[in-house]
Each structure stands twice: as C-alpha cells, then as structure tokens.
N, C-alpha and C positions, 0 to 999 in steps of 0.2 A: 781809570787806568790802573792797572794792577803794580801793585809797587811791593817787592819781596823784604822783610821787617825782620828784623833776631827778634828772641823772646826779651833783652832790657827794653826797646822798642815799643814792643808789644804791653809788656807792662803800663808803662807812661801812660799809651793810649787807654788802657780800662781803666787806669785811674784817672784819666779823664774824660769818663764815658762812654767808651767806643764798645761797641757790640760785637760781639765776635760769634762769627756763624761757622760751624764745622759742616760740611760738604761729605763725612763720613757716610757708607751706609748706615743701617739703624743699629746694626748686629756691631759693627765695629765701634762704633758710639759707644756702646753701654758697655766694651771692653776696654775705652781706653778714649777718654776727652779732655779739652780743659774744665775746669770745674768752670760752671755760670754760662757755660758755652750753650748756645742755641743750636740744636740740629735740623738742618735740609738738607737730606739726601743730594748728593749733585742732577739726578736723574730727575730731582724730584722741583729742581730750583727754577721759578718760574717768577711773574707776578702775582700769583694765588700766596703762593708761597711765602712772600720776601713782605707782604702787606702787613705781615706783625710786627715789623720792622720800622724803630724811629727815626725815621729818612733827615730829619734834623738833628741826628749825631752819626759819626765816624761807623764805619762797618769794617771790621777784618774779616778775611773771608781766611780758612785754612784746610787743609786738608792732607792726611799722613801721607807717606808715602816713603815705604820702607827700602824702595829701591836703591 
C-alpha cells in the first residue's frame, strides 16, 4: 500500500536499508536523482524488472513531479 514519506522519513529508512527506486525516465534520471537511487522507468516497471530487488528489505518507490 502506497504511503506518501518527507525526505527526514525517507532518510531514517536508507539508514535502515530501504531501497529506493526512482520511476523517472532514463533522460530525467541522469538529469536529476537521489544519489544510490536505483532506476525503472515507470513504463518499464514489471516483475523482470523489480527481481534485482531485495524483497526482504523496505522499497520506496519515488517519482518527480514538477506540477
């Protein structure tokens, strides 16, 4: 279930492991991410995809949105 976090939040959680996946394109990625952040495209986000992923820690999923 999606649950919306600040960045002190967010903090806490990579210092306690959590992995943080940006849903950016690729182009907006290399212009502007968290540092250590993993990218998959949201287009691109499947089970192929997400299987690099250590399903036995935290995931934050983020994505900009300059609206």
């Amino acid at each position: 279930m999606p649950t919306p976090i600040g960045l002190a939040h967010l903090q806490r959680m990579r210092a306690a492991g959590a992995q943080v996946v940006e849903v950016l394109p690729a182009a907006e990625y290399r212009w502007a991410h968290i540092p250590g952040a993993l990218n998959i495209p949201l287009k691109q986000l499947d089970g192929a995809s997400t299987a690099q992923l250590d399903r036995t820690r935290d995931v934050v999923v983020y994505c900009h949105d300059a609206l």
